[in-house]
C-alpha positions as CSV (number, residue, x, y, z in Angstrom):
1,X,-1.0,58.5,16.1
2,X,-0.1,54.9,15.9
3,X,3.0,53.9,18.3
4,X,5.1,50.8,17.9
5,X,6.7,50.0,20.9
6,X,9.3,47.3,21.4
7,X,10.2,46.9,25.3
8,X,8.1,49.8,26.4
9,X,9.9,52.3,23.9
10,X,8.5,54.2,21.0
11,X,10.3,52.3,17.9
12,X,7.9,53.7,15.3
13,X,5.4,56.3,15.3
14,X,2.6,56.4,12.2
15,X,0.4,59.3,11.6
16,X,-3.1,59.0,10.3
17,X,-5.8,61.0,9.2
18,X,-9.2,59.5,9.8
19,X,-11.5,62.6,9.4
20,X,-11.3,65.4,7.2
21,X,-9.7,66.0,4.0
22,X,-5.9,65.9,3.7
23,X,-5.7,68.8,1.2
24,X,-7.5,70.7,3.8
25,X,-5.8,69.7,6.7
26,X,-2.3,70.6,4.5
27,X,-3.2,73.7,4.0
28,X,-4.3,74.9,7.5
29,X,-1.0,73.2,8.6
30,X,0.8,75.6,6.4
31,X,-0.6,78.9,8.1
32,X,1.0,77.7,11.6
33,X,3.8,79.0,13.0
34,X,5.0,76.1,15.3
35,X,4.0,72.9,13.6
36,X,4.8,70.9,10.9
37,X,3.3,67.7,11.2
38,X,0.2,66.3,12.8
39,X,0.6,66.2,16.4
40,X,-2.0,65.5,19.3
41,X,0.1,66.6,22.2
42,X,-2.1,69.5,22.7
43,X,-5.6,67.7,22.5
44,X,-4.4,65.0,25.0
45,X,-3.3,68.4,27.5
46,X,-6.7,70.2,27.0
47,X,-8.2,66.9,28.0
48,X,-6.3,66.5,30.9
49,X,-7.0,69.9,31.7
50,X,-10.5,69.4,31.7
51,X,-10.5,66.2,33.6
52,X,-8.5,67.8,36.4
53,X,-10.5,70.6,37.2
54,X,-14.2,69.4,36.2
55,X,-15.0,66.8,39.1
56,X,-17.3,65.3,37.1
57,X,-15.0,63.7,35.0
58,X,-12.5,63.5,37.1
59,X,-11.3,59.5,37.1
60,X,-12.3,57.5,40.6
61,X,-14.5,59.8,42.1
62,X,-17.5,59.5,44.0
63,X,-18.5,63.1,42.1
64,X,-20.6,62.6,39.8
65,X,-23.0,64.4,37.3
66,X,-26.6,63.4,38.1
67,X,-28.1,66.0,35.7
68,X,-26.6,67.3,32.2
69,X,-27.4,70.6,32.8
70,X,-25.0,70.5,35.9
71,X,-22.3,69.4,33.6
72,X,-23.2,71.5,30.6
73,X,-22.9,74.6,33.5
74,X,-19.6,73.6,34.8
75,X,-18.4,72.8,31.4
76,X,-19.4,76.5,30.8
77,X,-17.7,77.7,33.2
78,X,-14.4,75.8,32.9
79,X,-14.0,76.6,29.5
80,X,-14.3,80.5,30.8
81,X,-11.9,80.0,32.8
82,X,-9.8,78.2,30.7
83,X,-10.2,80.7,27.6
84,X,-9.9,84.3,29.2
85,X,-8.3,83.7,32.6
């Protein structure tokens, strides 16, 4: 998503497809319900999500992961959470 903004506003908003294939993409648009155009609103939540409630990532914290396996594990766990709860 590329934003043009003209005193603080969205004037203009380009969308571009860096990986994948376009047909692909196209076609795996068609089979949703809900969108019709590429749209990153839900990545951008699901990473918020994750930021919030994994204190390892969390921004300006004095948590932090001193071993992967301790994030791996919470990681694990949050997307547990996240998934079936």
């Amino acid at each position: 998503m590329i934003k043009t903004r003209r005193n603080d506003r969205v004037t203009k908003l380009d969308r571009r497809m860096i990986i994948g294939d376009k047909r692909d993409f196209e076609k795996d648009l068609q089979n949703l319900d809900d969108l019709e155009t590429l749209n990153t609103s839900f990545i951008e939540r699901l990473s918020l999500s994750i930021r919030q409630l994994t204190s390892y990532l969390t921004r300006r914290t004095t948590c932090f992961a001193r071993f992967e396996d301790y994030l791996k594990q919470q990681l694990d766990i949050l997307g547990c959470h996240y998934n079936f709860l």
